[in-house]
C-alpha positions in Angstrom: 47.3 63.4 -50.0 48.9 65.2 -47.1 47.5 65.8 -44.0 47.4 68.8 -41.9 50.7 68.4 -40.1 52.3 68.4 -43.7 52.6 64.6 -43.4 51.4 61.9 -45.8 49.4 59.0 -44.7 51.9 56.4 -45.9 54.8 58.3 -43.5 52.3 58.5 -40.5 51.6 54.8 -40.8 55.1 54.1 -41.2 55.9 56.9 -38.0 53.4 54.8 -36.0 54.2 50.9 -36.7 55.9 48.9 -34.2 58.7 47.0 -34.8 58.8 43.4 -35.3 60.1 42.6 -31.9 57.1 44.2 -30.4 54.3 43.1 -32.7 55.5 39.4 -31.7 55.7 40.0 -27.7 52.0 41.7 -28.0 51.0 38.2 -30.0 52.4 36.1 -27.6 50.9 37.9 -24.8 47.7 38.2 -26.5 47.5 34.7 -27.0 48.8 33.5 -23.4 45.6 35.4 -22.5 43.1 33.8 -24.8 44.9 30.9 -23.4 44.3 31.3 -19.8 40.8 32.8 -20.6 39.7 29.3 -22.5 41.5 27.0 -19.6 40.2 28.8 -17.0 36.3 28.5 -18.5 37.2 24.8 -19.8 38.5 24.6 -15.9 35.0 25.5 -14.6 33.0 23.7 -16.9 34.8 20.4 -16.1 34.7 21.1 -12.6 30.7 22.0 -12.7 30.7 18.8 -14.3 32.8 16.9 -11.5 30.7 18.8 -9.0 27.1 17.7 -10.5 28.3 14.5 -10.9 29.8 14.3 -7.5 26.7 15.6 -6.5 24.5 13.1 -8.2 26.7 10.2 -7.0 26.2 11.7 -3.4 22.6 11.8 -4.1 22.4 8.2 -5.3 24.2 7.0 -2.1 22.0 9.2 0.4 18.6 7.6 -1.9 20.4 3.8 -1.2 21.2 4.3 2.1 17.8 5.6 3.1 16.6 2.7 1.3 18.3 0.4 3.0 17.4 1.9 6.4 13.7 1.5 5.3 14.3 -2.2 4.3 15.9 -3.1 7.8 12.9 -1.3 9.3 10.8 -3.1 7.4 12.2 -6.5 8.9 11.5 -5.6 12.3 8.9 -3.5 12.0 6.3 -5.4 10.7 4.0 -2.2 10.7 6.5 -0.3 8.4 4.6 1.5 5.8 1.2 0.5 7.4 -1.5 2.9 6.5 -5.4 2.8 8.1 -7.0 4.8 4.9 -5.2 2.8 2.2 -6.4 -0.6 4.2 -10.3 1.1 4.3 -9.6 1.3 0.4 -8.5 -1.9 0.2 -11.1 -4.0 2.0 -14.0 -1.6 0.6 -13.1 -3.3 -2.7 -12.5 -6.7 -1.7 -15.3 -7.5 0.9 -19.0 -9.0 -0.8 -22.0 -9.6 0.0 -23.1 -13.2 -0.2 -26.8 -13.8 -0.2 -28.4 -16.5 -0.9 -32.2 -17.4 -0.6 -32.6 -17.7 3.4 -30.2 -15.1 4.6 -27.0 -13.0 3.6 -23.5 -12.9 5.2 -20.1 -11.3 4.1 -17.2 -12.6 2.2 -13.4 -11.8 1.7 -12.3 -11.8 -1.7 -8.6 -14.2 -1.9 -8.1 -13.6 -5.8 -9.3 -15.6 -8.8 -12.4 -15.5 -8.3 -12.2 -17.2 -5.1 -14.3 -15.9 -1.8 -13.9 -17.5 2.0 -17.0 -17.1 4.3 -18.4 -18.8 7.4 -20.3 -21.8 7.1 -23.7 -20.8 8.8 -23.6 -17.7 6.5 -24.4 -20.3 3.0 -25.7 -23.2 5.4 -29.8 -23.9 4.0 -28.7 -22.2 0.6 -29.2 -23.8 -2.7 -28.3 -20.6 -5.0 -25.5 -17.3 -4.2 -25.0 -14.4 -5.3 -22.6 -11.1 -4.8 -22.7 -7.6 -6.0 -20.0 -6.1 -8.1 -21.0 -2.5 -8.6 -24.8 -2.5 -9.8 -24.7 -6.4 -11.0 -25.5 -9.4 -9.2 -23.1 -12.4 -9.8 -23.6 -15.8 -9.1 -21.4 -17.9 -6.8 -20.1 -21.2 -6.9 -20.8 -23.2 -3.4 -17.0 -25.4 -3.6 -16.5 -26.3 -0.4 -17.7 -26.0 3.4 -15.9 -27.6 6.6 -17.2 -30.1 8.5 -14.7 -29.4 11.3 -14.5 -25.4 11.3 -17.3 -22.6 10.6 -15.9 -21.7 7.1 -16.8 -22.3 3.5 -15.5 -21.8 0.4 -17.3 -19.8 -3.0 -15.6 -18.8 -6.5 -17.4 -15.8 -8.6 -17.9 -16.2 -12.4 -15.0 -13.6 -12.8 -11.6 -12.4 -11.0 -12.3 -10.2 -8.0 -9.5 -8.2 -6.2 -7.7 -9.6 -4.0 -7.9 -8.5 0.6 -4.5 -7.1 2.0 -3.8 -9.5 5.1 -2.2 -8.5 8.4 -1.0 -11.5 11.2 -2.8 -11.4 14.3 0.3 -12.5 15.8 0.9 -9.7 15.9 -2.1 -7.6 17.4 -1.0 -5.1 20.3 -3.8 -5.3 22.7 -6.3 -2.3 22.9 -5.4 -1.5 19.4 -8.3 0.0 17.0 -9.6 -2.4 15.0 -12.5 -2.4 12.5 -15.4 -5.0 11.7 -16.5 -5.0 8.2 -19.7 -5.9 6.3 -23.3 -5.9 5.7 -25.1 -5.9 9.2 -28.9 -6.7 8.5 -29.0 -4.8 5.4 -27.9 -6.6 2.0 -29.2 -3.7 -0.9 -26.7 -0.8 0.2 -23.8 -0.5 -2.1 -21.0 -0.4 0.2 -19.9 -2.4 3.8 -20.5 -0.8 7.0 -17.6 -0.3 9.2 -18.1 -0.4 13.0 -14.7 0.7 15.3 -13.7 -1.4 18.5 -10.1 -2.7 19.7 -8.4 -6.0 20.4 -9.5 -6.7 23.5 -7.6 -10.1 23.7 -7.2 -13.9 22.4 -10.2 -15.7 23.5 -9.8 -19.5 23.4 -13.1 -21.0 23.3 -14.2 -25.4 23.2 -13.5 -25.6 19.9 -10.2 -25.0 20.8 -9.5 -22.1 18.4 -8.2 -19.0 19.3 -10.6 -16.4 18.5 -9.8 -12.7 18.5 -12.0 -11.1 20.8 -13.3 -7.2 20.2 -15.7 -4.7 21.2 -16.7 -3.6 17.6 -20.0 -4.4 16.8 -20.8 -7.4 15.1 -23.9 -8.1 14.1 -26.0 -10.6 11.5 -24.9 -10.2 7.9 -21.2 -9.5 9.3 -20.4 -12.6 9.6 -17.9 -14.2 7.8 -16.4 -10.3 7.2 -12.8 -8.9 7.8 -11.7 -7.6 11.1 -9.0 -5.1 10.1 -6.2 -3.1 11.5 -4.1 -0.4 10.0 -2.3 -3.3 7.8 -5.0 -5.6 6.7 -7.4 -8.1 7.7 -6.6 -9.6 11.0 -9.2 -12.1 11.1 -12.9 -13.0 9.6 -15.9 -11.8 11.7 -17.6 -15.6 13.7 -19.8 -15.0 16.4 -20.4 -12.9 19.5 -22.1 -13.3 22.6 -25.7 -12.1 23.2 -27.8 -12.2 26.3 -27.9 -15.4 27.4 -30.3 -15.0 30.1 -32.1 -12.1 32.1 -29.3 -12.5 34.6 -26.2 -12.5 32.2 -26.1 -9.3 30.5 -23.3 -9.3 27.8 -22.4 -6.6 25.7 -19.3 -5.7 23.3 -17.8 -9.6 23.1 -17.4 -10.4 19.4 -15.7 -12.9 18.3 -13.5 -13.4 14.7 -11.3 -16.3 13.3 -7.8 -15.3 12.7 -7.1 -15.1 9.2 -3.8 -17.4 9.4 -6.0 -19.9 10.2 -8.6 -18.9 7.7 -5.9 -18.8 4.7 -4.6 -22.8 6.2 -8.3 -23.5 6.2 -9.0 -22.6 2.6 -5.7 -24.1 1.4 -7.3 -27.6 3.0 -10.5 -27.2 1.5 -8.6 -26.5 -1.8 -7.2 -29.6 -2.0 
């Protein structure tokens, strides 16, 4: 077949082929392309794989070191991580009621089953009881001390156990909270009442009481005192009016709970 010009197909194609020399040069340039085209996108790829990971590693060593810093913190800040609402939570759920025939008090919940109280609270008592949720339970009367205002109870099941906080390490005027079941026993949850650490108050019995302003009143006692990092000490006393003439008001009185815990390990044995 001829085309227009008066030239066959076969002669055009031939007319228009390159020669050798130039069909290799073109392959050889076409590959050196393909060539840099792959290394240069194999090139990113590895590096955006160097880069992530360098990034991660970088990450990993920012996360460590900030751990680290919060761990030294933690050693001499005692406070470090210390949080008021998380301790409300806490002591909401491990403070009872104890009430027995005569009277009713509060208790502090040490795990197992096992509840710390004051004395006077289960003294003239023959049968206890606490509330978990809507159910009475009964409690075990193990121990009392003859030498401190504190006695020991165990529940027929596992209770949770009170955050604790050394009162070593109380700044004064601090706010601290008294918790418990002041003159009423039926309602479901402890009452909280707000004062500060006032000071340490060291009375005949030669203890070292913590002394607040919150209000403590019957059916607190044997209740946490609390601070932002757990109970500081177990609500004991407080001064009333002990006369016309000596008009007393905001002087309570709690046992710290370092000497509670030794207490309890005592009776224990």
């Amino acid at each position: 077949m001829l085309r227009c010009d008066g030239m066959s197909e076969d002669a055009y194609a031939h007319a228009n082929r390159l020669p050798e020399e130039l069909q290799e040069q073109v392959a050889q340039e076409d590959t050196t392309i393909k060539t840099i085209v792959v290394t240069f996108l194999v090139g990113l790829i590895a590096g955006g794989a160097i880069l992530v990971t360098f990034m991660s590693l970088w990450r990993m060593h920012l996360k460590s070191q900030k751990e680290a810093e919060i761990a030294s913190a933690s050693l001499t800040n005692a406070r470090a991580g210390c949080s008021m609402g998380e301790t409300v939570y806490a002591t909401k759920r491990c403070a009872y009621v104890i009430i027995q025939e005569r009277a009713h008090g509060t208790g502090i919940s040490l795990g197992q089953g096992f509840i710390v109280t004051n004395r006077h609270v289960v003294q003239g008592g023959t049968t206890f009881t606490t509330r978990v949720g809507d159910r009475e339970i009964p409690l075990e009367l193990l121990h009392t001390s003859t030498d401190y205002d504190i006695a020991l109870l165990k529940a027929s099941e596992s209770l949770p156990t009170c955050p604790f906080f050394t009162s070593d390490k109380l700044a004064q005027a601090e706010e601290l909270f008294a918790v418990g079941w002041p003159k009423e026993r039926d309602q479901p949850e402890p009452a909280f009442t707000r004062g500060v650490f006032s000071r340490f108050n060291t009375q005949t019995d030669t203890i070292k009481y913590i002394q607040t302003d919150a209000a403590i009143n019957p059916g607190n006692s044997g209740g946490p005192l609390i601070n932002e990092c757990g109970i500081v000490g177990m609500n004991t006393a407080k001064f009333s009016w002990f006369d016309k003439e000596t008009p007393i008001e905001g002087l309570g009185l709690a046992m710290p709970i370092e000497l509670v815990l030794e207490l309890v390990k005592d009776l224990q044995k």
